[in-house]
GULO-192631 format. One record per residue (C-alpha): x, y, z. Coordinates in Angstrom, 3 decimals, padded with zeros to 6 digits. Example, Ala and Ser with C-alpha at 12.3 -4.5 7.8 and 13.67 -1.06 7.14 Angstrom:
! residues 2
+----------+----------+----------+
|       xx |       yy |       zz |
+----------+----------+----------+
|  012.300 | -004.500 |  007.800 |
|  013.670 | -001.060 |  007.140 |
+----------+----------+----------+
This chain:
! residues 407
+----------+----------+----------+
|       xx |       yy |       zz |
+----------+----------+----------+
|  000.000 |  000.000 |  000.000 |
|  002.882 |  002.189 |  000.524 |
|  005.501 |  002.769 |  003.368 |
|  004.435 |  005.050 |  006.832 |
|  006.905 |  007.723 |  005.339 |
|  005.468 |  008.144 |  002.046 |
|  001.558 |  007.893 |  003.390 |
|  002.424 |  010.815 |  006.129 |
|  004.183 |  013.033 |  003.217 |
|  000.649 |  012.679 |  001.259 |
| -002.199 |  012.049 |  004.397 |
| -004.783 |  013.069 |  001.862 |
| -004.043 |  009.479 | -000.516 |
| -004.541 |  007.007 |  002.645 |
| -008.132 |  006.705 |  001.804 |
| -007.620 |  005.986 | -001.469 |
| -004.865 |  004.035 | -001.248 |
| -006.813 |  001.648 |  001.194 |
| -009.925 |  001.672 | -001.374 |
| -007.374 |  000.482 | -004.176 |
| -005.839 | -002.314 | -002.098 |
| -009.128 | -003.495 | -001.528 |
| -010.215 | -003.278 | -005.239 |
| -006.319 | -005.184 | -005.915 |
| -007.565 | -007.715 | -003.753 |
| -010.633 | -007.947 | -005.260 |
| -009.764 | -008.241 | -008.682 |
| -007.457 | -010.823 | -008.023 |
| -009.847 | -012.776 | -006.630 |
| -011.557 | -012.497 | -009.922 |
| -008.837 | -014.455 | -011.804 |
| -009.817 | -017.504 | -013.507 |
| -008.557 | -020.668 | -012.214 |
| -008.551 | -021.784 | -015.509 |
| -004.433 | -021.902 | -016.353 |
| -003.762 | -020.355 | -019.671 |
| -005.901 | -017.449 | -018.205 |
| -004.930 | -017.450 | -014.937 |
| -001.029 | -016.964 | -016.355 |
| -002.420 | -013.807 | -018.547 |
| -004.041 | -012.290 | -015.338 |
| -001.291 | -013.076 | -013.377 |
|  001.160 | -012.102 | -016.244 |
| -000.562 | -008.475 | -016.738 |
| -000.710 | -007.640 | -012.871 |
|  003.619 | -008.063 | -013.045 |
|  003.328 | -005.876 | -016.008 |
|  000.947 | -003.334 | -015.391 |
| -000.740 | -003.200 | -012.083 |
| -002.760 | -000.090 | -012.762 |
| -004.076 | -001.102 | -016.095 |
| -004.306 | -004.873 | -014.420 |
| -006.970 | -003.268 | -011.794 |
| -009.245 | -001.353 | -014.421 |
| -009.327 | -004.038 | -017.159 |
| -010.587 | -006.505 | -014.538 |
| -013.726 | -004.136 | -013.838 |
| -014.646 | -004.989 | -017.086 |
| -017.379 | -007.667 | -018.287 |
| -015.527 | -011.187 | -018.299 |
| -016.058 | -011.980 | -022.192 |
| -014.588 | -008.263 | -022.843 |
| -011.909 | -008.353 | -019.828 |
| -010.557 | -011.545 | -021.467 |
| -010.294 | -010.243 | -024.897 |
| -008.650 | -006.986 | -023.627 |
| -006.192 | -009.002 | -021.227 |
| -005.036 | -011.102 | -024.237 |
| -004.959 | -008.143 | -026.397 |
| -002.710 | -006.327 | -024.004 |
| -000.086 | -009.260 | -023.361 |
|  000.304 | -009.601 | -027.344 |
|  001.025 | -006.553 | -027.814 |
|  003.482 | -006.236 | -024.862 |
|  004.898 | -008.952 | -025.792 |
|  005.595 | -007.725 | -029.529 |
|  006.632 | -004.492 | -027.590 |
|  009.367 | -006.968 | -025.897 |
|  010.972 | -007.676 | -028.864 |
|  011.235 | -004.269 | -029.893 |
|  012.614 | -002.974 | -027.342 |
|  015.204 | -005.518 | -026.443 |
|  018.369 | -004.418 | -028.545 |
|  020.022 | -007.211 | -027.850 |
|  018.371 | -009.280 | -030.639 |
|  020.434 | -009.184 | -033.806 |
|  018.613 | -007.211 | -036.704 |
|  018.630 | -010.391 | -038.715 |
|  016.692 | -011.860 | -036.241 |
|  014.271 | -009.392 | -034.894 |
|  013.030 | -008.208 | -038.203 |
|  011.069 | -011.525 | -039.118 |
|  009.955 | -011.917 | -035.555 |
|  008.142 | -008.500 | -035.904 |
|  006.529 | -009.035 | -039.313 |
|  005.320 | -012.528 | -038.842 |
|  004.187 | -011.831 | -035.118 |
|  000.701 | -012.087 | -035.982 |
|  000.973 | -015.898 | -037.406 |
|  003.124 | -017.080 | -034.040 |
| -000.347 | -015.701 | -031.951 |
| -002.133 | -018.670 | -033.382 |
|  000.577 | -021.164 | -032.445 |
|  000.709 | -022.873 | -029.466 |
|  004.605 | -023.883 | -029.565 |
|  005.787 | -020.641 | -030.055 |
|  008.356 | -018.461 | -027.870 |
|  010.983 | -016.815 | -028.295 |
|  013.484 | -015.809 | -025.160 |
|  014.354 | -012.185 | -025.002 |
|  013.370 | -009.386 | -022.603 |
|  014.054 | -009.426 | -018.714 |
|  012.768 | -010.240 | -015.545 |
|  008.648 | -010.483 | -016.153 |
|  009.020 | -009.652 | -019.845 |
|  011.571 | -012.555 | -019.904 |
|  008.774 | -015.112 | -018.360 |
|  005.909 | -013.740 | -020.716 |
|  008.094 | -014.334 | -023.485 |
|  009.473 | -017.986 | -022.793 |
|  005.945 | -018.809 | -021.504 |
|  004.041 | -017.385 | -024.006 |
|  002.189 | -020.580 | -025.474 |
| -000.111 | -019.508 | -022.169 |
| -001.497 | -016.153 | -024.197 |
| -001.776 | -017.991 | -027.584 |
| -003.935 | -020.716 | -025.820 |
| -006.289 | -017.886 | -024.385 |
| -006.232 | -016.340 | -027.418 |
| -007.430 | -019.226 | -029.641 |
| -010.488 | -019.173 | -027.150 |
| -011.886 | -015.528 | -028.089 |
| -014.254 | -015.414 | -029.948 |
| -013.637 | -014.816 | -033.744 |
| -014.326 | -010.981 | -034.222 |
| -012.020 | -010.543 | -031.210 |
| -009.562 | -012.760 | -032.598 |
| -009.574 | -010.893 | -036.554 |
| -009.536 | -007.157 | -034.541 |
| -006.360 | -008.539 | -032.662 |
| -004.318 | -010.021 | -035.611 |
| -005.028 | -007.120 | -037.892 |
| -003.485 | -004.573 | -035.352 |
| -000.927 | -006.873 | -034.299 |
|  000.479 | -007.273 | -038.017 |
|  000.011 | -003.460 | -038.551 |
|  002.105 | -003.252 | -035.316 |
|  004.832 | -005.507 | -036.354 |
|  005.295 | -004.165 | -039.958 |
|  005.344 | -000.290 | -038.831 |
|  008.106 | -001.354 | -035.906 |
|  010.064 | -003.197 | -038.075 |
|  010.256 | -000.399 | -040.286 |
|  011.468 |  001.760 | -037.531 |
|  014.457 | -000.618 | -036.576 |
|  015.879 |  000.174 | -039.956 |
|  014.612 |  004.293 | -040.000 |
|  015.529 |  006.883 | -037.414 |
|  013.385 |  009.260 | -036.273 |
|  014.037 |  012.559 | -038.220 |
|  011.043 |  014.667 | -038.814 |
|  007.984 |  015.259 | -036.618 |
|  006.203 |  013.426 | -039.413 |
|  008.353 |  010.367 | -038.610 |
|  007.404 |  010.583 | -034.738 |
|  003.963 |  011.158 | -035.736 |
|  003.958 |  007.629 | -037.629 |
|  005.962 |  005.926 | -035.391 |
|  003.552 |  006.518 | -032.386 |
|  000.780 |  005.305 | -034.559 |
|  002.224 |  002.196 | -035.420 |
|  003.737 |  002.333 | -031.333 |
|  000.207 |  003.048 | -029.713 |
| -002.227 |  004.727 | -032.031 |
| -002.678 |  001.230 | -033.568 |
| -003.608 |  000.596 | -029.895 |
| -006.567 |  002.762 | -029.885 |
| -007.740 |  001.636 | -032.843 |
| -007.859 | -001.882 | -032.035 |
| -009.138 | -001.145 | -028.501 |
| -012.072 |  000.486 | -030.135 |
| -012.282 | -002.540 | -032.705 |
| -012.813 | -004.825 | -029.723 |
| -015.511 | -002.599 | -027.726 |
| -017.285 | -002.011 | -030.734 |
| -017.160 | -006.300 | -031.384 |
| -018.688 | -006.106 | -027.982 |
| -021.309 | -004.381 | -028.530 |
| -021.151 | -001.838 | -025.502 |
| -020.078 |  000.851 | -027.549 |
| -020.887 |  002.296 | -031.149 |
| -018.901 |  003.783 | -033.972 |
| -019.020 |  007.384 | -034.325 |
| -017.456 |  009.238 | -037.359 |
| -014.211 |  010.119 | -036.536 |
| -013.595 |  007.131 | -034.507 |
| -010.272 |  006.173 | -036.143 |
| -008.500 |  009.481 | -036.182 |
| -009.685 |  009.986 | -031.901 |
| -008.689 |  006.759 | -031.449 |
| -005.344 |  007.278 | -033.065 |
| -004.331 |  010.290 | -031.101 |
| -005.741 |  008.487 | -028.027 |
| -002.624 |  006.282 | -028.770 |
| -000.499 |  008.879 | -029.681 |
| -000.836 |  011.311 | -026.296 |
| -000.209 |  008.062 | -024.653 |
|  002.871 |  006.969 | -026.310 |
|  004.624 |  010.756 | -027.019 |
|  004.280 |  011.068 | -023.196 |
|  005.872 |  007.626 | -022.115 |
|  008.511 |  008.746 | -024.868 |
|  009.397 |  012.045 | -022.903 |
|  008.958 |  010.773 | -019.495 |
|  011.654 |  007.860 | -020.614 |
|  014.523 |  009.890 | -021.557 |
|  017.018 |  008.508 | -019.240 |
|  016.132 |  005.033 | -019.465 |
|  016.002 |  005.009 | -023.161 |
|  019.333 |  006.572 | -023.657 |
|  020.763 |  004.184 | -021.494 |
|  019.476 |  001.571 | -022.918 |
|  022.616 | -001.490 | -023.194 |
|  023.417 | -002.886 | -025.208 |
|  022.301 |  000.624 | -027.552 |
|  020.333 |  003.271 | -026.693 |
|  016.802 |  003.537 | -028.648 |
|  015.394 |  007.115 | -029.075 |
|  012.256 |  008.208 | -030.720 |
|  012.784 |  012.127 | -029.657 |
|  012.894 |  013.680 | -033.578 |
|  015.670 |  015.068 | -034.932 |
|  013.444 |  017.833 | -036.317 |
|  012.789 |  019.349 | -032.552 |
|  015.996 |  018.268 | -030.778 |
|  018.307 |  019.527 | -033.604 |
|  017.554 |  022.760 | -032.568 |
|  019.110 |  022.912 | -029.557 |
|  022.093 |  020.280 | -029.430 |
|  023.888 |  017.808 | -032.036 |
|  023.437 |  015.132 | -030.099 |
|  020.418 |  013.753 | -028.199 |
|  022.561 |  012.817 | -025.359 |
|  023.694 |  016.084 | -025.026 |
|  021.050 |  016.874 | -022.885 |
|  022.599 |  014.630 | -020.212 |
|  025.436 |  016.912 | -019.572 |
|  024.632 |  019.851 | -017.080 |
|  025.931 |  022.896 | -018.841 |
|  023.102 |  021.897 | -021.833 |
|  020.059 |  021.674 | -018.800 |
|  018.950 |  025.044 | -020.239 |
|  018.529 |  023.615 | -023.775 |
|  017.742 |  020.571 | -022.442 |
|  014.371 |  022.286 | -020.926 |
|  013.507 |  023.780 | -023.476 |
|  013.362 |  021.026 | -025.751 |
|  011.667 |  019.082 | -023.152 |
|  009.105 |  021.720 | -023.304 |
|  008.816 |  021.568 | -027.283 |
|  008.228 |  018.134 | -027.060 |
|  005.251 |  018.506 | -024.268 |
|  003.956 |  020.940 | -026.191 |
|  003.549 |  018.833 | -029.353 |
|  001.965 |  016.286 | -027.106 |
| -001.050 |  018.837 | -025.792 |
| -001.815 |  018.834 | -029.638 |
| -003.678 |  015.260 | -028.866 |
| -006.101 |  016.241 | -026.178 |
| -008.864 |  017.942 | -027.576 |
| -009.296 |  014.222 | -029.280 |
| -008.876 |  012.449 | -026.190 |
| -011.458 |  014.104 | -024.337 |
| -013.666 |  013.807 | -027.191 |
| -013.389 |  009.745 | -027.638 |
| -013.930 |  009.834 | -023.700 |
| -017.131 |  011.703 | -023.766 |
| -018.204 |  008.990 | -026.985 |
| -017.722 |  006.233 | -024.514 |
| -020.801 |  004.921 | -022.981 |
| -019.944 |  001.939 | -020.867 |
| -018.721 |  002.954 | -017.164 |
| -015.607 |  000.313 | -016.631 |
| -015.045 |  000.717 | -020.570 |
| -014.382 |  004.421 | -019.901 |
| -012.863 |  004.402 | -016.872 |
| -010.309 |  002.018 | -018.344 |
| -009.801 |  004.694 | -020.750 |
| -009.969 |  007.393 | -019.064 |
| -007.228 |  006.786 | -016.117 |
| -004.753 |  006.220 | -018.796 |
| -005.106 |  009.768 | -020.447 |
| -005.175 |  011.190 | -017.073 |
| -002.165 |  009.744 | -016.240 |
| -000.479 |  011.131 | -019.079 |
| -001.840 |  014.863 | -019.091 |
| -000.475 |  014.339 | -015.013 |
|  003.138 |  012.824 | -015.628 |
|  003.000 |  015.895 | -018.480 |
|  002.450 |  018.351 | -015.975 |
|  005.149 |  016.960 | -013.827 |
|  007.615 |  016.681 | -016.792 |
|  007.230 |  020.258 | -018.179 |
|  010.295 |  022.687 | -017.584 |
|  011.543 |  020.011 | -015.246 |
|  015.562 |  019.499 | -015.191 |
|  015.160 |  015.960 | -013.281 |
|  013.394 |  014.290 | -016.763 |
|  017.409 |  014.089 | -017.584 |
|  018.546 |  012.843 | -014.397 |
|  015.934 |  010.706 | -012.877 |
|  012.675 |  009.624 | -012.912 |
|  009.484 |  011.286 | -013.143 |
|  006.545 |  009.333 | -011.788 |
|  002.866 |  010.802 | -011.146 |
|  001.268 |  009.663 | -007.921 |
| -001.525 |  007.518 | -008.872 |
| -004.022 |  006.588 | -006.242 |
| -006.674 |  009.402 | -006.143 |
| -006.933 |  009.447 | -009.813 |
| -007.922 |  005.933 | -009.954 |
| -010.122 |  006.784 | -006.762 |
| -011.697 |  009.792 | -008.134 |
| -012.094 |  009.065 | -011.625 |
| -015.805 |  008.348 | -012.005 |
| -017.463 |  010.451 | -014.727 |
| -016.272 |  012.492 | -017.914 |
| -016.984 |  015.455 | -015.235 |
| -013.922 |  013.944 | -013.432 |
| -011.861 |  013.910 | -016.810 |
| -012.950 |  017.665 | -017.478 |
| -011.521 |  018.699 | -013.718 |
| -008.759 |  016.625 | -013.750 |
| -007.161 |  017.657 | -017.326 |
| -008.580 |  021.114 | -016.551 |
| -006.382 |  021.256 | -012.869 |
| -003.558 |  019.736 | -014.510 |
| -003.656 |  022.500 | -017.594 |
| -003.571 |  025.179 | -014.839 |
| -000.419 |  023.373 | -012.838 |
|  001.431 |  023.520 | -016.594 |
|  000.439 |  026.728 | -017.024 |
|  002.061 |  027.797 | -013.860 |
|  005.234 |  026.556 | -014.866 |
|  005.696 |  028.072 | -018.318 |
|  008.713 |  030.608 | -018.260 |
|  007.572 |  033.500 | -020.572 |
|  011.679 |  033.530 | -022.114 |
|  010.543 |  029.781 | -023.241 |
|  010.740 |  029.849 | -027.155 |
|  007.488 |  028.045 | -027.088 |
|  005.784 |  029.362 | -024.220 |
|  003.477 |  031.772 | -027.014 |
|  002.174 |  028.156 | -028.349 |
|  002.063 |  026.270 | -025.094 |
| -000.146 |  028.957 | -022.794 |
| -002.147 |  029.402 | -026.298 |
| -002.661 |  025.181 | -026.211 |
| -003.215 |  025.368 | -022.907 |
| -006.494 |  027.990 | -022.817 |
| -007.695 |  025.819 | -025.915 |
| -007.578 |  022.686 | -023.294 |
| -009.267 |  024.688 | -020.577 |
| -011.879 |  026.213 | -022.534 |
| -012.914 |  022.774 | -024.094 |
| -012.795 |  021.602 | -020.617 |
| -014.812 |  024.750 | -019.278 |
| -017.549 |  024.516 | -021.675 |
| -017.879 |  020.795 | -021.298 |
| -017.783 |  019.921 | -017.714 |
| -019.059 |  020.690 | -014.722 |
| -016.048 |  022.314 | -013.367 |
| -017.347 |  023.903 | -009.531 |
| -018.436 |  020.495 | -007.877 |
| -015.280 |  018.627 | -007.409 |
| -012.228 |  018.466 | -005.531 |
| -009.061 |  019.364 | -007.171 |
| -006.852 |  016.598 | -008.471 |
| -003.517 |  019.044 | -008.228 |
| -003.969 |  020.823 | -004.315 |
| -006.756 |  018.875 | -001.551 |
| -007.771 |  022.128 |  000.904 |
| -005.952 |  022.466 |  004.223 |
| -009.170 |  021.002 |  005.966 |
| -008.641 |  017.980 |  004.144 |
| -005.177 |  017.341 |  005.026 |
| -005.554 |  017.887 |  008.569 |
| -008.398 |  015.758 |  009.074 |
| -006.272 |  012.671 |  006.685 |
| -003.458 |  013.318 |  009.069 |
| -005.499 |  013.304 |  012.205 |
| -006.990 |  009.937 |  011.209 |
| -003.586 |  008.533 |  010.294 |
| -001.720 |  009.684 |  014.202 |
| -004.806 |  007.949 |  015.382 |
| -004.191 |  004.756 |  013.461 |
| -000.268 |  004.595 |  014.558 |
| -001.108 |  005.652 |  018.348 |
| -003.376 |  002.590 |  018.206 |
| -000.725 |  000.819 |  016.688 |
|  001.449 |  001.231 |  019.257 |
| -000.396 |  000.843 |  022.354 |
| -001.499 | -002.816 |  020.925 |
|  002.226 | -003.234 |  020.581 |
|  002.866 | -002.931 |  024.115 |
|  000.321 | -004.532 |  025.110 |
|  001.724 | -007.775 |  023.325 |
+----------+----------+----------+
């Protein structure tokens, strides 16, 4: 649940934390005993437990299909990213990945620690996948071919133009969206509207440009060989070498790249919010929703901060999951974490004309939209608030200690 030290730095998340340990336990209670299954459950809990928690809300047929979809493409993901695979190899891995789904002897070691075991073990997803049912199973291969051909023609291509990272985080993530909607729309819980493709592409994209900003470090330290998707066409301006912005007397340029970059990210949200308000099933859009939240958060965090190129950057998580309820909750939520952003742009940025100009578009949409005056902030909880979550939490370790001595 998290240690004393971090829980009396933030008294306002014990509640929440305590409500998502109970819906943890919950949901894994919920796990099929069934053993192909019961490894993809297990599997996508190691993987992602966030995303584990709000795909397990969802209807079983559905939460299956979803699980499975999720583990394929992390898996394909796995390959990708592991640049220790020879190019010779890796390459027809990614293109045929869609034929080894349907095979039940397939693996293929590569990866590490959970990756690693999802990957040697992964006759367990192909088994659960064979037991969709067939409109899940065509919505699944199609993306997951699109995937692999569109990676494996980034392992020979570099990233160069905005163009390029626009096309790489469609075949990355927007393909993601896409087949996400594919599957809720095989369902039958939600309905196509007209633009569904191109929301459900940038859906993906916001998604994937963040993780891609957020990741600096690790990516660049990637061993055997670093693998960056930052373009050439934004970072060229301010170093000749992406890992420039690693050395300390670049931090200044290395800011205001960073802030480029989140910039061309905020260019995705007006879609997001509008493929969240087409949603119509609760647990399908709350396992939409907490995602994009999460990523207009970890933006906020990100945004003119130094420590993207020294460390990491993490959003706390646990009231967002808590809170996030309606689209009204999206509306605050993006709308609180616009105004943090906003707080933080330095006027001498060489994009801060185009990011405060982004950033009224967001909270206008946002103003207009939702119901903005009846909920709690997701960026600052009142003083009240605090002092009563701390009060509670003294009482709890005072009680603590007394049974103690008592033993």
């Amino acid at each position: 649940m998290g240690s004393l030290s971090t829980i009396l730095r933030h008294p306002d998340e014990l509640y929440p934390l305590l409500k998502l340990k109970i819906a943890i336990n919950k949901a894994q209670k919920k796990i099929p005993l069934e053993p192909n299954l019961a490894f993809c459950y297990s599997m996508l809990h190691k993987v992602s437990k966030s995303f584990s928690l709000v795909i397990q809300q969802l209807g079983t047929e559905l939460r299956n299909a979803v699980c499975v979809f999720y583990l394929i493409l992390r898996a394909l993901d796995t390959v990708e990213d592991d640049t220790s695979v020879a190019m010779e190899i890796k390459l027809p891995i990614l293109i045929a990945f869609h034929r080894h789904i349907y095979d039940g002897d397939w693996h293929f070691s590569c990866g590490t620690k959970e990756y690693k075991v999802l990957m040697e073990q992964f006759h367990h997803v192909s088994a659960a996948f064979l037991e969709l049912e067939k409109g899940y199973q065509e919505a699944i291969e199609d993306i997951t071919k699109r995937m692999g051909a569109g990676m494996a023609k980034f392992i020979c291509k570099e990233v160069e133009t905005i163009d390029d990272y626009d096309e790489y985080c469609h075949y990355a993530a927007g393909l993601v969206g896409l087949g996400l909607s594919k599957i809720f729309i095989t369902s039958e819980l939600e309905m196509l509207t007209p633009d569904w493709k191109h929301i459900s592409n940038s859906t993906g994209l916001f998604l994937q440009k963040t993780n891609i900003i957020k990741d600096y470090l690790e990516d660049i330290n990637e061993i055997p060989k670093s693998r960056m998707f930052w373009p050439r066409e934004i970072w060229g301006k301010y170093v000749d070498k992406l890992e420039d912005f690693k050395k300390e007397e670049n931090s200044t340029k290395a800011v205001q790249c960073l802030n480029e970059m989140v910039t061309n990210a905020l260019i995705h949200v007006e879609d997001c919010l509008k493929s969240l308000a087409s949603l119509r099933d609760p647990a399908i859009f709350q396992s939409c929703a907490i995602p994009q939240i999460v990523a207009i958060g970890t933006l906020a965090l990100c945004y003119n901060n130094v420590q993207v190129f020294g460390g990491v950057v993490r959003l706390r998580r646990a009231k967002i999951i808590d809170r996030t309820k309606t689209m009204d909750d999206v509306y605050g939520v993006f709308y609180d974490f616009s105004c943090m952003l906003q707080s933080k742009v330095d006027k001498n940025d060489p994009n801060a004309m185009k990011t405060l100009n982004r950033l009224e578009t967001i909270k206008k949409v946002c103003r207009e939209n939702g119901v903005l005056h009846k909920r709690k902030t997701y960026v600052k909880d009142d003083a009240q608030s605090k002092i009563v979550m701390f009060v509670l939490l003294l009482a709890i370790v005072v009680m603590y200690l007394k049974a103690n001595q008592c033993k």
